[in-house]
N, C-alpha and C positions, 0 to 999 in steps of 0.2 A: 240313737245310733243304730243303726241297719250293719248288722252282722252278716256275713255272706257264708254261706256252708254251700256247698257244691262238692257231687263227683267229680275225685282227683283224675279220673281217666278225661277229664275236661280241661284240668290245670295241665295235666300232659301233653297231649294236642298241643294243647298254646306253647308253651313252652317246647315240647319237641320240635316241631313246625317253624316256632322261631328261631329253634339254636340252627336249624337247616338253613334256613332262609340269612339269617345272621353272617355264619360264613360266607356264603356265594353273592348276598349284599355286599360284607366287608371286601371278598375281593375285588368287587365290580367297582367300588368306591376307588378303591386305592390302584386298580390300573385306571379308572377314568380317568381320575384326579392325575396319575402319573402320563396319560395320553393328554390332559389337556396343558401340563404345563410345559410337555416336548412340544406340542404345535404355539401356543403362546411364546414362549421364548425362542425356540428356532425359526419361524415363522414369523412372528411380529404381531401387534396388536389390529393392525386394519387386517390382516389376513385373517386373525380369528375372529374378529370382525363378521366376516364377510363368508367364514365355517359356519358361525351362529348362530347368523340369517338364515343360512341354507337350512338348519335341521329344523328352525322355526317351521319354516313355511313347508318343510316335508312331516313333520310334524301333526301339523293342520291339517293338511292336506290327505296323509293318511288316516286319520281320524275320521273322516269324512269316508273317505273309501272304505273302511273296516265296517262303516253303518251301525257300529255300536253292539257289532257281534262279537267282539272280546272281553265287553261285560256281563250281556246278557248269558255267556255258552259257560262261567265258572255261575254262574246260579241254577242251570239246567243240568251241568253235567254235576255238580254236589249232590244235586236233587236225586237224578238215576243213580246216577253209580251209589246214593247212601242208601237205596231200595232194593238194586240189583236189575234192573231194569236197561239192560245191556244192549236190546232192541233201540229201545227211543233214543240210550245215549248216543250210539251209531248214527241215528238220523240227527240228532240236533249237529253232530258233528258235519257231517257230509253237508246238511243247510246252510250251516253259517261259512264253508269256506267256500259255495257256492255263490252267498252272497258278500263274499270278500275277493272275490275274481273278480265277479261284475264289476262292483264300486272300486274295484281299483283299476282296475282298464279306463274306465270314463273318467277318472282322476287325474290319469296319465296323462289321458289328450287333451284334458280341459287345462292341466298347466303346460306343456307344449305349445298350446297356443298363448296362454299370455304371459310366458316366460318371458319375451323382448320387452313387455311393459312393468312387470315387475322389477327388472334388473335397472334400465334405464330412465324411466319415470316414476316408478315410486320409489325408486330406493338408490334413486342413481347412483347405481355403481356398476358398472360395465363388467367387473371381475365376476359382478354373482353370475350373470347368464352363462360364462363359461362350466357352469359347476352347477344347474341347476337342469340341466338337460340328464344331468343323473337321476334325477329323482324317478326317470325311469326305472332305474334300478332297483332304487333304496326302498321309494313308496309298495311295491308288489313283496320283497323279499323281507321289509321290516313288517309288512302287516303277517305274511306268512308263520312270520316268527312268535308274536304276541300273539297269534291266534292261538298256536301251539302251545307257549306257556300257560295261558290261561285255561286248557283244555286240563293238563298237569296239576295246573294250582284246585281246578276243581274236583279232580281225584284224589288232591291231597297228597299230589306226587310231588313236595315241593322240593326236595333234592333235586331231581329236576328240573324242576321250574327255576330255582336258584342258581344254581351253575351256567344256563345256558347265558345268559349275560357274561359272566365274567369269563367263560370260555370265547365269548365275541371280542371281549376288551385286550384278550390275548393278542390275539390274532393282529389285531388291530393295531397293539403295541408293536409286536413284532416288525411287520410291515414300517410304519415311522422311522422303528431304528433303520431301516432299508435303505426310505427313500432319504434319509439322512445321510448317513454313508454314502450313498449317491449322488447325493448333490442336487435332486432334484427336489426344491423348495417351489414347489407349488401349490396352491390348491385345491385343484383338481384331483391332483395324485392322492391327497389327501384324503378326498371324495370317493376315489378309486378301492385305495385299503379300506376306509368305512362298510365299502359294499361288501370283498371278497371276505373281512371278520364277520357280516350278517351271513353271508351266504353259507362258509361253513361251520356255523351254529345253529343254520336251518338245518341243514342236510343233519345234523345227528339229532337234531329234537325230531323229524319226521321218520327217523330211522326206530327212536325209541318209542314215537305214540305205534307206529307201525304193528312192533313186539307187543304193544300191550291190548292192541285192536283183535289180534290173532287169535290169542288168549279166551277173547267174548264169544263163543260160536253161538249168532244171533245174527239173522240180518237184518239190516239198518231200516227201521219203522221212516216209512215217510213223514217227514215234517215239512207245512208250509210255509215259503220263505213269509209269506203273508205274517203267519201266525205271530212266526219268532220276530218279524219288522215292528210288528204293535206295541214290543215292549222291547225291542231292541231301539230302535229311533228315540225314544225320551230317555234312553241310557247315555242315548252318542251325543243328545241335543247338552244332559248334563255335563257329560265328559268334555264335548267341545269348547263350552264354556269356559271350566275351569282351564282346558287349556288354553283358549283364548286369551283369560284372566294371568294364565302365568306366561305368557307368551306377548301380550299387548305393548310389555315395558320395553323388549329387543325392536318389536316390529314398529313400534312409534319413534324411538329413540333411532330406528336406521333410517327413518324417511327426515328428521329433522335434523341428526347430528352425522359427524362421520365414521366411518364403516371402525378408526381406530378405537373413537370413544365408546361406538358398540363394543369393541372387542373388551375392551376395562371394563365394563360393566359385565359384558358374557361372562369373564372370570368372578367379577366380586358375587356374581347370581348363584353362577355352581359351588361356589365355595358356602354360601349362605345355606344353599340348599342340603349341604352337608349335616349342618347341625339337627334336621328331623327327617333325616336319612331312617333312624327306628321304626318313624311312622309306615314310614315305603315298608319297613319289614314287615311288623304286625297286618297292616293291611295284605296283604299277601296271602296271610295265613288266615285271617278270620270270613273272607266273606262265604266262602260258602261254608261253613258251620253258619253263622248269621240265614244264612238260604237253609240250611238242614233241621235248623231250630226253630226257626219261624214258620215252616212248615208243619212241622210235629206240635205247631201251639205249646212250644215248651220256654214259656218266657222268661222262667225263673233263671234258667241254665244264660237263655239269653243274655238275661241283663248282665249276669257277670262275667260274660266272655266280654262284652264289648266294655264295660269297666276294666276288667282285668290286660284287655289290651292296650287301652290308653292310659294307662297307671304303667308298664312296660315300656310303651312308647315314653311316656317321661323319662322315667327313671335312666333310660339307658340317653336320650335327647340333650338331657340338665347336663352330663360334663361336657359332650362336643360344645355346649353353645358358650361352656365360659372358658373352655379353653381356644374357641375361635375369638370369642370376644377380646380376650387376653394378647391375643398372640396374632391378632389381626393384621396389622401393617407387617407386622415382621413375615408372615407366612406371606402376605402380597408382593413388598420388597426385595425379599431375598430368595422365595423360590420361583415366583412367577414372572420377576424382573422389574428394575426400577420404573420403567413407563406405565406400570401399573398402582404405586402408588397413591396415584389420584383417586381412587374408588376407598379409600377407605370411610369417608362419610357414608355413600351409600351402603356399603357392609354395615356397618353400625343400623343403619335406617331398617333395610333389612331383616336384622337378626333380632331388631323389637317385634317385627312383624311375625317372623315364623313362631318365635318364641310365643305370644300372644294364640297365634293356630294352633301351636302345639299342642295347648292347654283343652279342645274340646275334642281334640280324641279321634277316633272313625266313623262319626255322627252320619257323614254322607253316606257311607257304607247301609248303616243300620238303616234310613230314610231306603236308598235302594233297594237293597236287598228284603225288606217287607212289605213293599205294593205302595212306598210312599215316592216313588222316583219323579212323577209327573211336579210333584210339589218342589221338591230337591231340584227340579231343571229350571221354575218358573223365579227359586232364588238365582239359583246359579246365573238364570241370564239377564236379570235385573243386577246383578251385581258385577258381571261384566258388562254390562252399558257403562256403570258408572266407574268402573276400573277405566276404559277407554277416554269418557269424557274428563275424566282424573289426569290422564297421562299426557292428551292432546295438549289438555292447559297445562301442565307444568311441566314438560319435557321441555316447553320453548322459552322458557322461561329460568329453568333450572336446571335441565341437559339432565346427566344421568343421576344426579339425585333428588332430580324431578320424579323423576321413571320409580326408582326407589318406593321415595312415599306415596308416590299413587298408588303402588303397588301392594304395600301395608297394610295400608289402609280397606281398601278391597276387601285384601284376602282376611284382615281381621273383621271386619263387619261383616261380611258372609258367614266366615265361619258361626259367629253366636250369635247370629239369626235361623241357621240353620240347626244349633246346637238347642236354644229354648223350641224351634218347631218340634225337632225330632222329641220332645222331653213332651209336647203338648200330644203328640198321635198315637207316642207310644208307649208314654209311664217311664222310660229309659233316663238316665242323666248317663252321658255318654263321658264325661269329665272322669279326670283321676279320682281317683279315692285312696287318701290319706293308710286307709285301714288294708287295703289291698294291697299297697306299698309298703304295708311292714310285715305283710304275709309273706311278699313276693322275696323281700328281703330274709326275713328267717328262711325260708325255704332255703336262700341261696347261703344262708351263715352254716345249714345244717348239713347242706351239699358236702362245703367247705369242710368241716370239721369231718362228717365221714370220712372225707378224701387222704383226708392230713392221716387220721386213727388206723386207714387200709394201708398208707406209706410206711406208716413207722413198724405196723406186725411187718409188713413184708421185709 
């Protein structure tokens, strides 16, 4: 049995970080969730449809434009700001939004132009191109935004980094109820409030890095875009991937079925996505510690941060996914509307699969963040090949719960291909641990019991 003893200023971090992140998760969760079942039901199912498409391919699209400087700049700025090096942090910053202008300008114009063949030859549907000429908007002001979080998350600002989402999902809400009351059921308008929620959740995360830039009297060490591209590009080439990979079952399923059936699936996806919503949290908070510790050659602290977060990520994962399993049709049926019933196979399909991921943890992370990324990309894109030639054969064949288990499937073979790699490079098993989950839990009974013992003196 392998005992774990670690500095508690180590279990704090994680645990502080995530009770931050937790909150501004939870309420990003529960206004998205609440935005997406005002457009599904008021709306209709081709209509979210055809919302779904849009953010796939803006999605991708931004990914591609950002060039992979939203991963590489939370490993750069961990690294400076955990030294003090206040000089280089200033320039990795001012590099990568330099090389997230570019790549998104050429982004722009390159779907401009084949936006009229996207909407009506691959995907025919005449509604997407009305809605996809925003992507002017979305693609520059959404990558603006993730540049910034990720800047936060590597200073371990994650208060910040957490709210600004669900401060977007606000806005966003609000707006719906608007054009509701209005009467304007379109989707466009739809597109429209999407922007004006990013836009003002840009203007305060740039208002706060601003204040915290000030603070550094340093000026900004040049860095070459060159440099930061070397190991920024196998970050985007992974990132792409995996989006590709979660992305491939909407974009195949809208070129062979209709924009409605998309729309039933759009929902049963986010709802599935729901259940390792934890993971989105922990990840948040551990890479750049993973970047601060694997620098320091401090591997012991290592291994059990990245156990200690995939034992968290269960623990907190295990009741959403049996209470979605449970309560499956009913939450389809009755909140999101009877026309969506039909997707309850593929939720089921689904929630084998995440549940399956859930279990190896933030391996990809650890692969990353240690100088293994080139490896971590060359799974990633062999296992989106075979997501895609998965979903081409059984989308036409089995419509959206085709899409489903090709999907599954994918994401479960990658993951613990990538989970035995990371175990062979780095000595890490990145899996829960039984024994950290009953630490994790005393901790939280002893929380408990102080809390109740400081109620009853007062």
């Amino acid at each position: 049995m392998v005992v774990f003893t670690i500095d508690s200023i180590v279990k704090k971090k994680i645990a502080a970080g995530s009770i931050f992140v937790l909150t501004g998760q939870v309420l990003e969760i529960i206004l998205g969730i609440i935005n997406n079942v005002i457009i599904a039901r008021a709306f209709g199912s081709a209509n979210f449809g055809i919302y779904t498409l849009f953010l796939k391919i803006c999605n991708i699209a931004g990914l591609l434009a950002r060039v992979g400087t939203n991963d590489v700049i939370v490993k750069y700025v961990g690294i400076t700001s955990g030294v003090g090096d206040w000089s280089k942090l200033k320039g990795y910053i001012r590099t990568a939004f330099q090389i997230m202008f570019i790549g998104s300008s050429v982004t722009i114009i390159f779907i401009s132009m084949i936006s009229q063949f996207l909407a009506t030859n691959l995907f025919t549907s005449p509604c997407l191109y009305k809605v996809l000429i925003f992507s002017v908007l979305i693609i520059p002001l959404q990558n603006s935004l993730l540049l910034t979080r990720e800047i936060f998350r590597g200073l371990l600002d994650l208060k910040t980094a957490s709210f600004l989402p669900a401060g977007q999902q606000l806005v966003f809400f609000g707006l719906l109820v608007s054009i509701i009351l209005l009467g304007t059921h379109n989707v466009q308008n739809i597109v429209i409030a999407l922007s004006v929620g990013i836009f003002c959740a840009l203007v305060v995360a740039l208002f706060r890095l601003r204040g915290r830039l000030l603070k550094w009297h340093a000026k900004p060490e040049k860095v070459k875009m060159q440099g930061l591209l070397q190991e920024s590009v196998p970050m985007m080439l992974t990132r792409g991937s995996l989006l590709f990979m979660s992305s491939t079952d909407i974009l195949v399923l809208g070129i062979y079925a209709s924009p409605a059936e998309v729309g039933i699936y759009g929902v049963v996806n986010a709802l599935a996505a729901i259940t390792v919503f934890s993971f989105d949290i922990v990840n948040q908070v551990i890479p750049a510690m993973i970047a601060r510790y694997s620098a320091q050659k401090d591997f012991k602290t290592l291994s059990y941060v990245i156990r200690y977060a995939s034992t968290l990520g269960v623990l907190f994962a295990l009741p959403v996914f049996i209470l979605v399993t449970c309560f499956g049709e009913f939450i389809l049926t009755n909140i999101f509307g009877t026309q969506y019933a039909g997707g309850i196979i593929a939720l089921y399909i689904l929630l084998a699969g995440r549940f399956f991921t859930s279990l190896s943890g933030s391996t990809g992370y650890l692969l990353q963040m240690t100088g293994f990324h080139t490896i971590l990309t060359r799974i990633s894109v062999c296992c989106g090949l075979l997501n895609l030639l998965l979903n081409i054969a059984l989308v036409q064949q089995y419509g959206k719960e085709g899409a489903a288990g090709a999907t599954a499937i994918s994401l479960a073979l990658q993951n613990f291909i990538v989970l035995v790699i990371a175990y062979r490079k780095t000595g890490i098993w990145a899996l829960a641990s039984v024994n950290i989950g009953k630490d994790i839990v005393n901790q939280v009974w002893s929380y408990l019991k102080t809390a109740t013992g400081n109620t009853k003196i007062n």
